[in-house]
C-alpha positions in Angstrom: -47.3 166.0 79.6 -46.4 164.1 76.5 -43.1 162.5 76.6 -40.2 162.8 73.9 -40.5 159.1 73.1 -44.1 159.5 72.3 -44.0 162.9 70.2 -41.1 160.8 68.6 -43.4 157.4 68.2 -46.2 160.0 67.0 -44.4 161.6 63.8 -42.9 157.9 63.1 -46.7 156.6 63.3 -47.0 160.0 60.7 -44.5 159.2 58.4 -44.8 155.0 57.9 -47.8 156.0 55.7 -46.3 158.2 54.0 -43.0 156.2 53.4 -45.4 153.0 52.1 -47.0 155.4 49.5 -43.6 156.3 48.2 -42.0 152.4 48.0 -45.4 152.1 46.0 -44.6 154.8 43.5 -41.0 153.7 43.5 -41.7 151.4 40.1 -43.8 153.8 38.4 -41.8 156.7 39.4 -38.8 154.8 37.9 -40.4 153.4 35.1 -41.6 156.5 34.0 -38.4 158.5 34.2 -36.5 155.8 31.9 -39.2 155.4 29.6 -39.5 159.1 28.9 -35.6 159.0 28.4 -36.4 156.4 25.7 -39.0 158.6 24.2 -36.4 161.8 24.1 -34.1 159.4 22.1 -36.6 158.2 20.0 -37.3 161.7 18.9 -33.8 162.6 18.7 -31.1 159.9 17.4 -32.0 161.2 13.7 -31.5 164.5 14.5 -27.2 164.1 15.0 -24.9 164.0 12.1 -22.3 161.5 11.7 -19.4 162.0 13.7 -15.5 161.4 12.4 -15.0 158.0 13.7 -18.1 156.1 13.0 -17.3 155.4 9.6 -13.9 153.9 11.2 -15.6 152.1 14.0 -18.4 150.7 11.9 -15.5 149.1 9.7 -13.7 148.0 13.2 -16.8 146.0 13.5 -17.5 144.8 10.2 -13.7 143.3 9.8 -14.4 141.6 13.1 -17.5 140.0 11.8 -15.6 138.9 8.7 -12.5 137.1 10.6 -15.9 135.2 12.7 -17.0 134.2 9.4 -14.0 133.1 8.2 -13.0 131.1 10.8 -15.7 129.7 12.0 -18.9 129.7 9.1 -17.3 130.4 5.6 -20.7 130.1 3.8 -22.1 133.3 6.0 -19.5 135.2 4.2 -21.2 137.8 2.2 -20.5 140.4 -1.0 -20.7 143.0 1.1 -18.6 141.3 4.5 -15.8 140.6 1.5 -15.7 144.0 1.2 -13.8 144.6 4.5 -10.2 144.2 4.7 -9.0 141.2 6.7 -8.1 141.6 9.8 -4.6 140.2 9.9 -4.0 143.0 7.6 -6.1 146.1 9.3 -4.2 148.9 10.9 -6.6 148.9 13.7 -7.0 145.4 14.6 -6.1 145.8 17.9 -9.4 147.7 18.6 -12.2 146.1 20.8 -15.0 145.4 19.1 -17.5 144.2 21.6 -20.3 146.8 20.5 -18.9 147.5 17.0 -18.8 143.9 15.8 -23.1 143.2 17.4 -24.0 146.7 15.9 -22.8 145.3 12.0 -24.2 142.1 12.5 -27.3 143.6 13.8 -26.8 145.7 10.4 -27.2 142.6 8.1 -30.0 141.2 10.0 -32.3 143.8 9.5 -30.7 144.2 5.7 -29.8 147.6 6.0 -28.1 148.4 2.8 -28.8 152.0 2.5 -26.1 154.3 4.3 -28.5 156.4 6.0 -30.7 153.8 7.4 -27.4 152.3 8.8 -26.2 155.0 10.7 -29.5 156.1 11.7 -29.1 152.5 13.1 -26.2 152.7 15.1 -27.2 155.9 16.9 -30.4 154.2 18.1 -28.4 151.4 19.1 -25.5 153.9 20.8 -28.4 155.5 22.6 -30.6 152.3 24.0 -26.4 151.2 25.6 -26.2 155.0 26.6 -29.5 154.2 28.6 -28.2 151.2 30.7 -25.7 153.2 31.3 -27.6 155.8 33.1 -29.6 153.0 34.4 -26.4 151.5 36.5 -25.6 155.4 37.5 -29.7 154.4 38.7 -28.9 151.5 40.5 -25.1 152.8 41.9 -26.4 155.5 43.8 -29.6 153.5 44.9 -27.2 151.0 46.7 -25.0 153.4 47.9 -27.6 156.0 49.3 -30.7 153.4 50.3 -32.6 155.6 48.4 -34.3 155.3 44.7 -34.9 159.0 44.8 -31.4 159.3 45.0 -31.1 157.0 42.7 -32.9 159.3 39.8 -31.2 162.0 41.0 -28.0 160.9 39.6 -29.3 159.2 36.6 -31.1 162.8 36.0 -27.5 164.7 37.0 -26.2 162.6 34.1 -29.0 163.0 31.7 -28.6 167.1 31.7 -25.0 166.5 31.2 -25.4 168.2 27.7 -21.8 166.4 26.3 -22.5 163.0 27.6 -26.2 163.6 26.3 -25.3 164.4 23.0 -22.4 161.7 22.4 -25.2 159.0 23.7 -26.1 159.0 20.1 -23.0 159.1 17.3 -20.2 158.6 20.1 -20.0 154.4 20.2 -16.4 154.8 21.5 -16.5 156.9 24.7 -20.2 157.3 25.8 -20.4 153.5 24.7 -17.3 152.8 27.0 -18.2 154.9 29.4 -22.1 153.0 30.1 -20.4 149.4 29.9 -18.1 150.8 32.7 -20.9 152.0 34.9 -22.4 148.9 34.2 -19.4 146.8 35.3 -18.8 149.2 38.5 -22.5 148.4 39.1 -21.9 144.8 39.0 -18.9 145.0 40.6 -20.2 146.2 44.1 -23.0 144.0 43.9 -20.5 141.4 43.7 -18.5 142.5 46.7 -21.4 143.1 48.6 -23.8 140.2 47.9 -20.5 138.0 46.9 -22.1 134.5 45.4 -21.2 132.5 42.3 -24.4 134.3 40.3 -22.9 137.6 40.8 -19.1 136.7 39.9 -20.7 135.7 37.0 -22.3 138.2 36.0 -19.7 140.7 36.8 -17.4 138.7 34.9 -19.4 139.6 31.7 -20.1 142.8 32.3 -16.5 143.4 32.7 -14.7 141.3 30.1 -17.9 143.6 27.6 -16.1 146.7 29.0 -12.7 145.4 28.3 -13.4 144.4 24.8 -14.9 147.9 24.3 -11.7 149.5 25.9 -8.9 147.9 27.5 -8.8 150.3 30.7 -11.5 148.5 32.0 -9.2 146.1 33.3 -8.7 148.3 36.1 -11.8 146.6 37.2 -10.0 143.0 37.7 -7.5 144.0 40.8 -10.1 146.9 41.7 -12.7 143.8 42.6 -9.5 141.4 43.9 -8.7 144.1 46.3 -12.1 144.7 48.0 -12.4 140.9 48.1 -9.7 140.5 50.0 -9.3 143.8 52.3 -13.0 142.0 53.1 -11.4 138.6 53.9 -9.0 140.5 56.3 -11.7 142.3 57.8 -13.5 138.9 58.5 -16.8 139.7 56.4 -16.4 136.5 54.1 -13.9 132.8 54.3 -11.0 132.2 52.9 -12.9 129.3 51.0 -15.6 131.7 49.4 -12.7 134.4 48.9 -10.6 131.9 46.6 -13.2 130.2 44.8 -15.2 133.0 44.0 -12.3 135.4 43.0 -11.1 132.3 40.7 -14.8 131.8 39.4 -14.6 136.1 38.6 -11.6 135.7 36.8 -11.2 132.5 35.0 -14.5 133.6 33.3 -13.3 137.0 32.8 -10.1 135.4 30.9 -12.4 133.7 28.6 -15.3 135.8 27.8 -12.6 138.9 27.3 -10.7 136.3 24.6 -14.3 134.9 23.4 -15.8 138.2 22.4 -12.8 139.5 20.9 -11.8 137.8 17.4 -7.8 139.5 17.2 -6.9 137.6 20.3 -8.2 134.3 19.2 -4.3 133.7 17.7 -2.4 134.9 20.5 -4.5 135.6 23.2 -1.6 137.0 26.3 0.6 138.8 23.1 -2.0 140.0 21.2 -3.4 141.8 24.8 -0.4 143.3 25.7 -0.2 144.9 22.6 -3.2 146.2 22.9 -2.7 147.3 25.9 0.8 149.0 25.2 -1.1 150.7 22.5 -4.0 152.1 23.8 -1.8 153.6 27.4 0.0 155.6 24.9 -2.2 155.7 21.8 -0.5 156.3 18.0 -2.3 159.9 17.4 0.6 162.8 16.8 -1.2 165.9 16.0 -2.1 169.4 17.8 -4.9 170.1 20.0 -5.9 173.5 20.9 -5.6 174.3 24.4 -5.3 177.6 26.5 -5.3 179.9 22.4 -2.2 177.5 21.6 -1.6 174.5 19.2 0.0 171.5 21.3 0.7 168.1 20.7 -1.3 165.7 21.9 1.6 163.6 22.8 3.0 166.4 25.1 0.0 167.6 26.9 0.4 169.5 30.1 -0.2 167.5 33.5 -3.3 170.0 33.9 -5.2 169.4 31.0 -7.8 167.0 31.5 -8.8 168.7 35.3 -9.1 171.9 33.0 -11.3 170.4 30.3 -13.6 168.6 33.6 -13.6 172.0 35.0 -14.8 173.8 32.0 -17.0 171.4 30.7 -19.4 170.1 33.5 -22.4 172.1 34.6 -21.2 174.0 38.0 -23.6 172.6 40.4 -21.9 169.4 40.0 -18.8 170.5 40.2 -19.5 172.3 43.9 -21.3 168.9 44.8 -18.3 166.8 43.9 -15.4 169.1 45.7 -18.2 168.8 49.0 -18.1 164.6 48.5 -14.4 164.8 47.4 -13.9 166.6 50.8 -15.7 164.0 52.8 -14.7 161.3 51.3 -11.3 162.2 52.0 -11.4 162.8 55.1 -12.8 159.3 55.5 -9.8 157.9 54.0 -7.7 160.0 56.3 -9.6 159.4 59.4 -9.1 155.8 59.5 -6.3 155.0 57.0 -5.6 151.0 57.8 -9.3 150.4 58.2 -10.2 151.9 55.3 -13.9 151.2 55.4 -16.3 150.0 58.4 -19.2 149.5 56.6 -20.4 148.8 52.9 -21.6 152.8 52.2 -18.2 154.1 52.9 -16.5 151.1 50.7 -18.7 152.3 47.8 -17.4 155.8 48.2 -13.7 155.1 48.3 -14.4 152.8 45.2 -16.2 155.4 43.3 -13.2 158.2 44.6 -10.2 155.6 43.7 -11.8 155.0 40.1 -12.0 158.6 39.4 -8.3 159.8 40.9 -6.5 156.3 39.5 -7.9 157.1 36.2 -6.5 160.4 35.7 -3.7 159.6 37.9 -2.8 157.0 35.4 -3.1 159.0 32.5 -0.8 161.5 33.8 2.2 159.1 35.0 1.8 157.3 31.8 1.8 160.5 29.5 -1.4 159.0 27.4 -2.1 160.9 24.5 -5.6 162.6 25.0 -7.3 164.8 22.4 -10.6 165.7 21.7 -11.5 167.3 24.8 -11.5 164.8 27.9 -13.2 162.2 25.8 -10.9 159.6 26.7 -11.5 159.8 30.1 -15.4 159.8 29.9 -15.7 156.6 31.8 -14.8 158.4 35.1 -17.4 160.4 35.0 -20.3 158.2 36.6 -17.6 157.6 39.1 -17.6 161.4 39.4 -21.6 162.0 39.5 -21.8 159.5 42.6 -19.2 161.6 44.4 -21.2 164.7 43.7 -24.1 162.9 44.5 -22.4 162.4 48.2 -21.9 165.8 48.3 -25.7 166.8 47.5 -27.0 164.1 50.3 -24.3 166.0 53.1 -26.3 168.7 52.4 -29.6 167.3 52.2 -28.9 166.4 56.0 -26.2 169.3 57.0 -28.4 170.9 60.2 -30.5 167.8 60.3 -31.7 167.9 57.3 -34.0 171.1 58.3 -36.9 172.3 56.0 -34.8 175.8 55.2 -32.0 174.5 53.8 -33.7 171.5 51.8 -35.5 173.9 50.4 -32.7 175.9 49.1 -30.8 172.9 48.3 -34.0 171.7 46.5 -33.9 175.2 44.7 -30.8 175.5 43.7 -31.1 171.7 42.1 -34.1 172.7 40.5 -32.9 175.7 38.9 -29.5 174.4 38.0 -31.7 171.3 36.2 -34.0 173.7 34.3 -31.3 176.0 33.2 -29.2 173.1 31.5 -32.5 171.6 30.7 -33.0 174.3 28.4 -29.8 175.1 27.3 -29.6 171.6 25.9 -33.2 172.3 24.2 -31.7 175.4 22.1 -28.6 174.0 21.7 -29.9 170.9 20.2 -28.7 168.5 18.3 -25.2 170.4 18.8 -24.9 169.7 23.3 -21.5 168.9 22.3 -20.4 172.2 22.3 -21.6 172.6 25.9 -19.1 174.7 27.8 -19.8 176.2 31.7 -19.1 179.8 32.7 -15.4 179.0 33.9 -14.6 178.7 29.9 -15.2 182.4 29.6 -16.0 184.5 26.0 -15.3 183.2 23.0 -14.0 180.0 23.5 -13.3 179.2 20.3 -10.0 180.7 20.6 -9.2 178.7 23.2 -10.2 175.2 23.3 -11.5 172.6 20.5 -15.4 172.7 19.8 -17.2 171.2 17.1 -14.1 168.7 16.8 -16.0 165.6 14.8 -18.0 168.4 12.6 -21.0 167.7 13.9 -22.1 170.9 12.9 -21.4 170.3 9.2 -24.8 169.0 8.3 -26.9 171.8 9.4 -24.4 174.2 7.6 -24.8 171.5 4.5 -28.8 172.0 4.7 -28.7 176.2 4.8 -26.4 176.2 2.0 -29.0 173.6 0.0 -32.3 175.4 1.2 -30.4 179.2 0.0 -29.0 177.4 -3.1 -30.9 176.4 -6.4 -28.4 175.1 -8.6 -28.4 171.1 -9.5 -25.0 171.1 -8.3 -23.1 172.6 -5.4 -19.5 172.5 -4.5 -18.3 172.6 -1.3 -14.8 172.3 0.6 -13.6 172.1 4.2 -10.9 174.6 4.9 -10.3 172.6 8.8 -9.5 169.4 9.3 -13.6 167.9 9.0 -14.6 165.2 7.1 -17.1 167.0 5.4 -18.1 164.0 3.0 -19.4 162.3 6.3 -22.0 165.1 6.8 -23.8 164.0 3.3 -24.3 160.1 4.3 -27.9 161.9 6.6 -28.8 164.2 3.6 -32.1 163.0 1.6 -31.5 161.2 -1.5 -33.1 164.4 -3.7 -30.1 166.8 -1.7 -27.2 163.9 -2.3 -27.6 164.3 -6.1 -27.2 168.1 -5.5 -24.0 168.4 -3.8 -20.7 167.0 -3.9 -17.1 167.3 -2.2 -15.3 170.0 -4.6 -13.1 172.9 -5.0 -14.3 173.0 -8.7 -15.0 176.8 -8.9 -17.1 176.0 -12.2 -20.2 176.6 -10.4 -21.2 177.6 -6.8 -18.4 176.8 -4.7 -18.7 177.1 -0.8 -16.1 176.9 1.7 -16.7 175.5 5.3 -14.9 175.7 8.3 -14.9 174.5 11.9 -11.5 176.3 12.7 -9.9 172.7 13.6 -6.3 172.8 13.1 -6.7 176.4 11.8 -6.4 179.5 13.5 -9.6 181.8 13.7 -8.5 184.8 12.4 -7.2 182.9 9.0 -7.5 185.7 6.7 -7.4 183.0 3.6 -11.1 184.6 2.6 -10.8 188.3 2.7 -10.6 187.9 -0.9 -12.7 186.7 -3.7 -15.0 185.2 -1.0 -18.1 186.2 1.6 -19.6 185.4 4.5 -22.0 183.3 4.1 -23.5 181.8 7.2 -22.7 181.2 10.6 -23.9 178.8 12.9 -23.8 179.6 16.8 -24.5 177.8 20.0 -25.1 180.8 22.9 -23.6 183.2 20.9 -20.2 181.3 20.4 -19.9 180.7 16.7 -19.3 176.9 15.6 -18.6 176.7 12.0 -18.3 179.7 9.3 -19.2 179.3 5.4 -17.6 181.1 2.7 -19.2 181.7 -0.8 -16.6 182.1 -3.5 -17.9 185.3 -5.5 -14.6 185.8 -7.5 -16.0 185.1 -11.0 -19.1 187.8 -10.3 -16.4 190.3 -9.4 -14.2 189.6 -12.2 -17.4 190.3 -14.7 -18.3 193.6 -13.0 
């Protein structure tokens, strides 16, 4: 009779093969799954239209890169650098530029002087950060699980996020913030795990690049202190290696985060502070539509970015994250003073205390969000790995039996394929992504196409329906519509300008921001036009003004 030891021996005898063959697909696996995300981008970042603020951010860059010149190559200056204001006198000086100011450099390196080929540019360039971001959600969960193939599994969960996928392209504030965050997380734990003076390096960078992107990174300097030295309590490294290591991670910190940002240079501790007074409570005093109301951003209800999360990310992840918020706190509970007892379950309070801190600190501090949740985008990876958690309890709920990886495997699959090719109708307009909690016409309720992303398709029906030399067209919303022509070809630029002239064709657009949806402005003298929808939920309307042909009948 075969003992249990030997049936147990056999199937590990079984599975060593088949465990060497997957360590030998790991790089070609991997390596295929990022270099097809490179290919989607490549056939996609000139598909998106130019968001509101990258017309602002591009000139947050380029009066960086003048100040540089100034003060430290004068003969570098350009025409075209001049043509920035200075940045003593800029309004928004006190923005970090540490993708912004590379991105216009980059710009007059490759002389791009056309306004197209610029911004076609920068949403390459937002993309190929976008992509190391996913790569650190990659290399996060790898750590943390043991496992590359949970690894991709959380890149992937953050891939067919159909927001965060569409703002890897135009958005260079959030989406850019939020993949030098995971980056610095990344670097972060592989700090505190493999601590070493190559690693405090390293981390120092990546975190001083966050915090010159957005100041709330430095949440990450007393977040790495504090595992450092709960692990010097514990006993897991010296006092010696603590202290010089921790001084090593900040010191360089301190002067990269002053070296790669040109407003501090003249006061580097003031100049923070007021950076960082400005950006906890940041100078933006309009309405936001929340819940069918108008309310100001600067009064927002405790609840609203948990709602937006809620409404906003696909549901599977949402049931994964509540299962690895569960367990996670539970941990916490368990074994309060201990915290941790062993590196797997530091990662997961980590990844729990970014995500709750964050939001936590928003809501103390009454920060003025808008815009959705897009403020708080750089929680989200945090967010992912605690889902991800959530999806390996299952995995192994019931040992791990072949029934319920089956269904788990199913459900994954099917969750994938459905936001997989919600994202392929919906494209390029992901942004509007809402889940089923959001309900009917949610246009009523909540902001969409906030940055008028939708402007340039409605821009290329009116100039494909339209044959006269020149068109007129006006936003009735609060959309830069002028932004939307920068993508247009050169032939439809000529053709169209930013008018209310009723002259000749006149068309009105709007994308109901700051406006309610049953204005009745056009039941007159004007006709639907077009509409464009994303799953039935309409986007942006366009009015033709027919007044002059009824006043002739």
């Amino acid at each position: 009779m075969t003992s249990p030891r030997s049936i147990q021996r056999q199937q590990l005898d079984y599975l060593l093969p088949m465990k060497a063959t997957l360590q030998m697909a790991k790089p070609v696996l991997v390596t295929t799954f990022f270099v097809f995300l490179l290919i989607i981008g490549l056939r996609s970042y000139a598909d998106y239209n130019v968001s509101w603020d990258e017309p602002t951010s591009r000139t947050n860059g380029g009066v960086a890169i003048k100040y540089i010149a100034q003060e430290l190559a004068p003969f570098l200056l350009s025409e075209t650098l001049n043509e920035y204001p200075n940045l003593k006198d800029y309004g928004d000086s006190d923005y970090g530029v540490a993708f912004e100011a590379p991105a216009v450099l980059f710009e007059h390196l490759f002389n791009l002087t056309d306004d197209r080929d610029v911004f076609l540019f920068r949403h390459f360039l937002t993309f190929l950060v976008s992509l190391g971001g996913a790569f650190a959600v990659y290399r996060l969960a790898s750590r943390r699980f043991e496992d590359w193939r949970v690894g991709l599994l959380a890149a992937a969960f953050l891939v067919l996020t159909p927001r965060m996928f569409a703002e890897s392209f135009y958005n260079s504030k959030d989406l850019v913030f939020m993949a030098l965050f995971a980056i610095a997380t990344n670097t972060m734990l592989g700090f505190v795990t493999k601590p070493r003076v190559q690693t405090a390096l390293v981390h120092a960078l990546a975190t001083a690049v966050a915090i010159d992107v957005r100041i709330m990174a430095i949440g990450l300097v007393p977040c790495t202190i504090a595992i450092v030295i709960i692990k010097l309590v514990k006993g897991d490294i010296s006092a010696r290696q603590a202290v010089s290591l921790l001084s090593i991670f900040f010191a360089l910190t301190c002067i990269f985060v002053v070296a790669m940002w040109p407003w501090l240079w003249s006061a580097p501790l003031e100049n923070f502070v007021q950076a960082f007074r400005s950006m906890s409570k940041f100078r933006w005093d309009y309405e936001v539509r929340y819940m069918g109301e108008f309310v100001q951003a600067t009064k927002l209800p405790w609840h609203y970015s948990f709602v937006w999360i809620s409404i906003t990310t696909p549901i599977l992840y949402l049931g994964l994250f509540a299962i690895g918020f569960v367990a996670t706190a539970r941990l916490i509970i368990s074994h309060p003073l201990k915290l941790w007892s062993s590196d797997a379950e530091m990662q997961d309070i980590v990844f729990l205390g970014l995500f709750l801190a964050s939001i936590v600190s928003v809501i103390v501090l009454r920060s003025v969000l808008y815009d959705g949740w897009r403020q708080l985008y750089f929680i989200y990876p945090a967010m992912l790995l605690i889902a991800t958690k959530g999806w390996t309890i299952l995995w192994n709920a019931r040992d791990g039996t072949t029934g319920s990886r089956v269904a788990l495997g199913a459900v994954t699959l099917i969750s994938a394929g459905h936001t997989a090719f919600w994202m392929w109708n919906a494209h390029p307009l992901q942004n509007v992504y809402f889940n089923l909690f959001a309900g009917d016409r949610v246009l009523t309720r909540y902001e969409m196409d906030y940055w008028g992303l939708g402007n340039r398709k409605a821009l290329e029906y009116i100039l494909s329906h339209d044959d006269n030399p020149v068109i007129n067209v006006s936003a009735a919303s609060w959309t830069r519509i002028e932004y939307s022509f920068i993508l247009l070809s050169p032939q439809d630029k000529t053709r169209i300008r930013n008018s209310n002239d009723k002259t000749g064709p006149l068309y009105i657009l709007t994308n109901y921001r700051g406006v309610k949806v049953d204005d009745t402005r056009y039941s007159k003298d004007y006709e639907l036009f077009y509409q464009l929808t994303v799953s039935d939920e309409i986007i942006l309307s366009v009015y033709k003004w027919i007044g002059a042909q009824r006043r002739v009948s």
